[in-house]
C-alpha positions in Angstrom: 152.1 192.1 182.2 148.6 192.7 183.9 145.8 192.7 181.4 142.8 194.9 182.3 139.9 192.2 181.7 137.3 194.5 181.4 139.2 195.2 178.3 138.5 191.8 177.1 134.6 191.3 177.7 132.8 189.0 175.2 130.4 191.0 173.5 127.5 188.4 172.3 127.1 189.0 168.5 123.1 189.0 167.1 121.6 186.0 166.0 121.5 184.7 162.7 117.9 185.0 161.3 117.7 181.3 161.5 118.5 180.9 165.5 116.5 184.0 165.6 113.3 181.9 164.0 114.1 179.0 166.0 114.5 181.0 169.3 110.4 182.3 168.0 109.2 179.0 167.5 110.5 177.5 170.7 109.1 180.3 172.6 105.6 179.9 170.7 105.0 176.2 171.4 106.4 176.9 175.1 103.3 179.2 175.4 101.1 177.0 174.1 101.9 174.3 175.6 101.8 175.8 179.2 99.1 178.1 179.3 96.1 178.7 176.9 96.4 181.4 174.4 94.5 184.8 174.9 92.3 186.9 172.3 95.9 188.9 171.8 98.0 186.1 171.1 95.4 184.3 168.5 95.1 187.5 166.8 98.9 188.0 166.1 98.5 184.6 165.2 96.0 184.7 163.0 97.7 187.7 161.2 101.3 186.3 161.0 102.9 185.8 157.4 103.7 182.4 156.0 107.1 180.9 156.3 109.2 179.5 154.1 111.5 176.5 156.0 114.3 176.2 152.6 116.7 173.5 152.8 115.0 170.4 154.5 112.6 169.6 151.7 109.9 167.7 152.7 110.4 168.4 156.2 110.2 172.2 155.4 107.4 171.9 153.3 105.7 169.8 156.4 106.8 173.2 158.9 105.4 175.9 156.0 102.0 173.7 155.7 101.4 173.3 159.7 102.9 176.8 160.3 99.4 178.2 157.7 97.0 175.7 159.5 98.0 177.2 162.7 97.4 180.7 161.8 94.3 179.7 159.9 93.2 178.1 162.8 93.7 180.9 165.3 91.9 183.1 163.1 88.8 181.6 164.1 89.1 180.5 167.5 87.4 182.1 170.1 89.8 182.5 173.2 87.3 181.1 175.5 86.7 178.2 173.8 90.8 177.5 173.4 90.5 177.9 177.4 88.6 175.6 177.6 89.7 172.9 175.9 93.2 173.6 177.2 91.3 172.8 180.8 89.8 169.5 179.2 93.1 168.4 177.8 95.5 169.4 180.8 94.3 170.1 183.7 92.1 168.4 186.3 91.6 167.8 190.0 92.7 164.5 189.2 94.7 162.8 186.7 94.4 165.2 183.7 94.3 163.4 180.0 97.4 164.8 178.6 100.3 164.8 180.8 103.3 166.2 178.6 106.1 165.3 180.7 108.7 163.5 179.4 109.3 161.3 182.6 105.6 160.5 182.1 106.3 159.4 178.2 109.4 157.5 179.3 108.3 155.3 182.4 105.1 155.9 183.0 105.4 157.7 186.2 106.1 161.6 186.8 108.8 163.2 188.4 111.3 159.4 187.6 114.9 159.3 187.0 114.3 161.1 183.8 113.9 164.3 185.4 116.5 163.5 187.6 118.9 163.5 184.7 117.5 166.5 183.3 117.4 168.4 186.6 121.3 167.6 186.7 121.9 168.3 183.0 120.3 172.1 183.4 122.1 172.6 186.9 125.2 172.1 185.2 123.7 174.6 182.4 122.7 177.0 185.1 119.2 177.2 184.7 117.2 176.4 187.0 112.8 176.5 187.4 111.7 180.4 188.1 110.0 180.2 191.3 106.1 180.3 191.5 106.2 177.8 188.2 104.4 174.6 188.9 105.0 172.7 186.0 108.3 170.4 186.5 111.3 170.9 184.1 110.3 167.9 181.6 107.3 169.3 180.8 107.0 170.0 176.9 106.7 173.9 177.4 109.2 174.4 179.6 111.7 172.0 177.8 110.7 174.1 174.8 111.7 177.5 176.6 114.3 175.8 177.9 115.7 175.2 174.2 114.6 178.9 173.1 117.5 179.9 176.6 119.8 177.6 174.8 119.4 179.5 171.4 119.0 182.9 172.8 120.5 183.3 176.2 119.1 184.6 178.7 120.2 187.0 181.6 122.5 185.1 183.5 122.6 182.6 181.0 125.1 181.8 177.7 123.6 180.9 174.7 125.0 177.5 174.6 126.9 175.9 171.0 124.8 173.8 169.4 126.5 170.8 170.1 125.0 171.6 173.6 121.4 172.3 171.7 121.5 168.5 170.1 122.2 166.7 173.5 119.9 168.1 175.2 116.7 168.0 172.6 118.2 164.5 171.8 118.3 163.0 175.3 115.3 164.6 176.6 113.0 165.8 174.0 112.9 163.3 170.7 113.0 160.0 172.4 109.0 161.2 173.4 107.6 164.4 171.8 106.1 162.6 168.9 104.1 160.5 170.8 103.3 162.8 173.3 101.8 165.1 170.4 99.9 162.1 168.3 97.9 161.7 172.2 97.5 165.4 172.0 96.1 165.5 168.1 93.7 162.1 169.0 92.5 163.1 172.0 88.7 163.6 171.9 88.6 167.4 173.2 91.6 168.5 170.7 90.4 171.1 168.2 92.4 174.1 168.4 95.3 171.7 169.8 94.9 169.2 167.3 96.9 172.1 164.8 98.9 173.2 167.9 100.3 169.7 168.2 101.0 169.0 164.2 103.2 172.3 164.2 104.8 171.6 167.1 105.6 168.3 165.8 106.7 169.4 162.1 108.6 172.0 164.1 110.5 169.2 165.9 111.0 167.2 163.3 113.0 169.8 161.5 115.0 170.1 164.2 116.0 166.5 164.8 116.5 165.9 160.7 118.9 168.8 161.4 120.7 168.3 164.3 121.2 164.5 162.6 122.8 166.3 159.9 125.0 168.2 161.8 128.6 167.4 162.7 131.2 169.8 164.7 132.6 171.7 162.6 136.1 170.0 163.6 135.4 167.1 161.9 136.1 165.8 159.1 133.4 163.4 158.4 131.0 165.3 155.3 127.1 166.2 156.3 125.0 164.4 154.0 123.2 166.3 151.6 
């Protein structure tokens, strides 16, 4: 017997409101991290509601504490200035004096084998760099929207399981983002970008504490408390 297989579509269900928060925040530090924020987006900012991050403890309490600082900070800022000191930190005519690429972070060159490996990983993924973008794929923003794709889907795309989620933010983002953020925070110009890069690492850290404690759900080995 024939089956009519538009019968049998896959109809994607809504996120849970915790991929749905994730999805947010992996969107937010992609914008921050490759472009400076406008007057529009530091006042949504500056006017969003605290969080509350339950079930990671300390961790949490690390995400809610950064997550108020941020909005604090926005608040004040002056959009200008934030351009600014987005220029000063990351970009320049020569070598600028943050380069968040993880290819940068893990041999000391860009565009090295590690993008390479990523370049194949997302191929097999099907996502490829939209065209006019100059930033390459390992950059922190664009590894950060490329999470917020894996979460969320995108047209075109699957949302991907999250055994798919933990192998790629543990292969190309952990083994560098926290020191790639501590150069942001202690860099000289960093004001605005010092708070941008303590949320974005709290946020990061409660995603590697949690993709540590999570195990396929065929196993039978226990996730720790």
């Amino acid at each position: 017997m024939q089956q009519d297989s538009a019968s049998f579509q896959t109809i994607a269900l809504p996120l849970s409101d915790e991929d749905q928060a994730r999805a947010d925040f992996y969107a937010l530090i992609a914008r921050l991290m490759l472009a400076a924020p406008n007057a529009g987006l530091l006042a949504a900012l500056g006017s969003a509601e605290p969080i509350r991050a339950d079930g990671l403890a300390e961790a949490g309490r690390a995400l809610e504490e950064a997550w108020l600082k941020l909005t604090q900070a926005a608040s004040v800022m002056d959009a200008g200035a934030v351009a600014d000191e987005f220029a000063d930190l990351f970009i320049s005519t020569g070598n600028p004096l943050i380069n968040p690429n993880g290819s940068f972070y893990l041999t000391g060159h860009l565009n090295d084998v590690p993008l390479a490996e990523l370049r194949q990983d997302l191929s097999r993924l099907r996502i490829a760099r939209a065209r006019g973008v100059g930033e390459f794929e390992d950059h922190l923003g664009a590894l950060c929207e490329t999470m917020r794709v894996l979460i969320a889907g995108a047209p075109g795309i699957a949302r991907q399981p999250l055994d798919e989620q933990k192998r790629i933010f543990s292969t190309h983002i952990q083994p560098w983002y926290a020191t790639c953020l501590a150069d942001i925070a202690g860099a000289e110009p960093a004001n605005f970008y010092r708070v941008v890069a303590a949320f974005a690492g709290a946020f990061l850290g409660v995603e590697a504490l949690a993709f540590a404690m999570w195990q396929p759900a065929d196993t039978d080995t226990p996730i720790a408390a």
